[in-house]
Structure formats: structure tokens, C-alpha cells
N, C-alpha and C positions, 0 to 999 in steps of 0.2 A: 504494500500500500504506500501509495505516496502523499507527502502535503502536498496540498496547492491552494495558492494565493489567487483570487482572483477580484480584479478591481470593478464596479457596476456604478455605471453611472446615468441619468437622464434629467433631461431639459423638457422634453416633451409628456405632462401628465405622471411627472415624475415619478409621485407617490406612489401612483396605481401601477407604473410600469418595473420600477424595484422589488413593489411587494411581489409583481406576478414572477419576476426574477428568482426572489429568497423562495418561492414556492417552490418553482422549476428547478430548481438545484435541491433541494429537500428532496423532491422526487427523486430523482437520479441519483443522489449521492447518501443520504442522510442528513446526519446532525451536521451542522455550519455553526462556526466560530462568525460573531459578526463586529463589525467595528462599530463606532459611533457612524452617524451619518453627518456630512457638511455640506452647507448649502457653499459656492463659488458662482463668481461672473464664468462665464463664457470664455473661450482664450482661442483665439483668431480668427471669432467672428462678434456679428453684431445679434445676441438672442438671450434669450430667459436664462434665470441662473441654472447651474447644473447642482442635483441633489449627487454626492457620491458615498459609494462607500467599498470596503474591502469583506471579504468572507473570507474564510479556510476552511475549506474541507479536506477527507481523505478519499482516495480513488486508486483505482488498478488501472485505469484505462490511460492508454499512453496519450502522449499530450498532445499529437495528432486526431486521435477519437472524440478527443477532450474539445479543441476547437470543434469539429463538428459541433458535440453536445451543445457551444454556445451560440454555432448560428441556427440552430434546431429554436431555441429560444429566444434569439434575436427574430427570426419571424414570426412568431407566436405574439410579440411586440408589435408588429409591423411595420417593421426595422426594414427597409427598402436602402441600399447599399448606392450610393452617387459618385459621379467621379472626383466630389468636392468632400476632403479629409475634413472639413474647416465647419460644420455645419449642424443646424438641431437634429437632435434624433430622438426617439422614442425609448430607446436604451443602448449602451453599449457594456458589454463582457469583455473586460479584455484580461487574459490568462499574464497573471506577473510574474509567479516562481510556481517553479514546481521541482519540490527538492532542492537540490542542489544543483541542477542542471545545468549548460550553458548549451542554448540550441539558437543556429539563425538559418533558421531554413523555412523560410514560407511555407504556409502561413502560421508555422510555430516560431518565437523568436521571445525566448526565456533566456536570464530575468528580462523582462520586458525596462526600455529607457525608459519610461515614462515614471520609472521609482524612483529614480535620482534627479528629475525635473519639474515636477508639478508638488505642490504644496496636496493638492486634495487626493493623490494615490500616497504618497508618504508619509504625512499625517496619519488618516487611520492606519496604513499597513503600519509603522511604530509602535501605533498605541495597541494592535493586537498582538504582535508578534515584536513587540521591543528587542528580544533577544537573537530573532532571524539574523542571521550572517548571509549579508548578498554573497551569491557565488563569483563575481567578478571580483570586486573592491574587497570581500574579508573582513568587512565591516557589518555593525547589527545598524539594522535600519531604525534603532534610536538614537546611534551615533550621527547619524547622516541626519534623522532631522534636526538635533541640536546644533546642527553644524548651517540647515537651512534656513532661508532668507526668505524669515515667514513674510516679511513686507513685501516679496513678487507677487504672491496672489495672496490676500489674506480669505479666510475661511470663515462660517460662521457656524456653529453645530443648530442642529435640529433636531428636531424627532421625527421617525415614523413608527410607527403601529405594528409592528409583523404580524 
């Protein structure tokens, strides 16, 4: 069995598309670990704030199965894929560690950057897993947010309801 990190985030009916998120993974995997959630602006584009948050679960299924599983329920969302990275969406899963791994081969690419660059994947992934040690850096991803420049994107926490 392996951990895996994975980061949820939506702009569009946020609440409702999270929860149906935390479900779909319950189904599939079980019990999940979840983080605080944080409401954030938008980051290079012009739209609604984005709610995010982190999970962990445990899984056998390797981390190529594993992206399926999350565009299985990125359509479920009605997660329609554009040629614009930059843009709202109804939800996005995006797979951050899994294990120890170091994988870049489309469409798997663990630890995913986006842990060492965005205040709203690093923030919660810290405060679940403060002790995780990235597999590139050798570092626990509490050291790296103490280290971050919570003034690039500041956060705000929220609740939702699971």
C-alpha cells in the first residue's frame, strides 16, 4: 500500500464540487486524512476565489491507475479539459506524492511542483503531513512552508461540511 497526497481544489460551486470529490475518493479508497480547507484569489487568471484543500489516503493502484481514478471524477464534476491551463473549473485533483516516488512521465509527474510554489497546496499539505520529507529536496514540507513567502498568495481558512 502506498500514501498519497493529493491536492482538490474548485472555483466553480466549490463546496458542492469538493464534497462530491471527498465522497468519490471515500469510495474508491476508504478512510482520507483531510486538511483544513483555504479559500485563495485565483492565480493567472481573472475569477472567483478557489476553495483548496489536501487529502491522504492509502492505495495499491499505481499512480498511473490512480490519475485515471481522478479524471473518472473530474467528469463526474463536469470538468470539460480546454486548451487554457489558466482558467475556472468545477474541480481539479491533482496527484502531489505518492510515496517517495520521483516520476515525470505524463500524465504522472510526482512530487508534483506545484508543492514548492503555491501557498494553498503547501499550507494544508504541512499542516497534514508536517513530517512528509519531499522526495527531491529531503526536506518535510513544514520546513519549506516556514521557509515560504506566505505574502505571494495569502490564504484564508474556511469550513466545509463533509
Amino acid at each position: 500500500m502506498g500514501t498519497v497526497y493529493l491536492g482538490l481544489g474548485s472555483n466553480e460551486s466549490p463546496k458542492a464540487n469538493l464534497r462530491l470529490a471527498v465522497r468519490e475518493l471515500r469510495k474508491r479508497y476508504g478512510e482520507l486524512a483531510i486538511s483544513p480547507v483555504y479559500q485563495s484569489a485565483a492565480v493567472g487568471f481573472d475569477g472567483a476565489d478557489f476553495l483548496n484543500l489536501v487529502v491522504s489516503l492509502q492505495s495499491d493502484q499505481s499512480p498511473l491507475a490512480m490519475c485515471d481514478e481522478i479524471e473518472l471524477i473530474h467528469n463526474l464534476a463536469g470538468r470539460v479539459r480546454g486548451s487554457d491551463k489558466w482558467e475556472s473549473r468545477p474541480l481539479d485533483i491533482d496527484l502531489l506524492l505518492y510515496n517517495d516516488l520521483v516520476i515525470d512521465e505524463r500524465p504522472v509527474r510526482v512530487p508534483r511542483a506545484d508543492i514548492l510554489l503555491y501557498s494553498f497546496v503547501l499550507r494544508p499539505l504541512a499542516e497534514l503531513a508536517p513530517d512528509q520529507v519531499h522526495p527531491v529536496t529531503g526536506r518535510t514540507m513544514l520546513e519549506h512552508w516556514q521557509e515560504f513567502d506566505v505574502s505571494s498568495h495569502p490564504l484564508q481558512e474556511t469550513n466545509v461540511d463533509w
